[in-house]
N, C-alpha and C positions, 0 to 999 in steps of 0.2 A: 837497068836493074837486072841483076842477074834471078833467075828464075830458082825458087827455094824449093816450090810443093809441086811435081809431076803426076798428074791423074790420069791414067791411059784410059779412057773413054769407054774404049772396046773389051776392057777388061771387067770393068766397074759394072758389080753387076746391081748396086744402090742397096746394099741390105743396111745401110745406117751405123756397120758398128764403130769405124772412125767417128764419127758424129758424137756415139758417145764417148768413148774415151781422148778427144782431144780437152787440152785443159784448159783451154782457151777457147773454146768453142768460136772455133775459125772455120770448121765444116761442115756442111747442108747438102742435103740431098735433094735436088732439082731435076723434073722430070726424067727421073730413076737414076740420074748418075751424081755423084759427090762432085761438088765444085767447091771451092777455098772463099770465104768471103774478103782476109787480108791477108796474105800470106806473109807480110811486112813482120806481124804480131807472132807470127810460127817459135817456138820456141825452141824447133828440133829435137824434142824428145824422141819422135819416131815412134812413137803409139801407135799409132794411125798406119802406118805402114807393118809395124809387127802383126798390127791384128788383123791388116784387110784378108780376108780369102784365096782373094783369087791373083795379088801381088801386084795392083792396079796402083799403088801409092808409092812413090816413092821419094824423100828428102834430100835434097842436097845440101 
C-alpha cells in the first residue's frame, strides 16, 4: 500500500488544528504529535496540510 498521509514527527508541534478541520476525522493528537487513524478513508482534500503551521503534513 502506498503511503497517502506523511506526518514529519519532528515538525509536528500537536496544536490539533488538522484534527479540526479534517472532514473525516481521520486525525488525533497522541502524546503531542498528530497520527492518522485510516489513512485508507483520506479524502485528499489537503486541509490538514494547508493549515498545519509548521508544514509537518503532507498528502500524496
Amino acid at each position: 500500500m502506498n503511503k497517502i498521509v506523511f506526518i514529519d514527527a519532528d515538525k509536528c508541534i500537536g496544536c490539533g488544528l488538522c484534527t479540526e478541520i479534517c472532514p473525516n476525522n481521520l486525525l488525533y493528537i497522541h502524546n503531542g504529535i498528530c497520527k492518522v487513524s485510516d489513512e485508507k478513508m483520506c479524502d485528499k482534500s489537503k486541509g490538514c496540510e494547508k493549515i498545519c503551521p509548521t508544514g509537518a503534513i503532507k498528502i500524496n
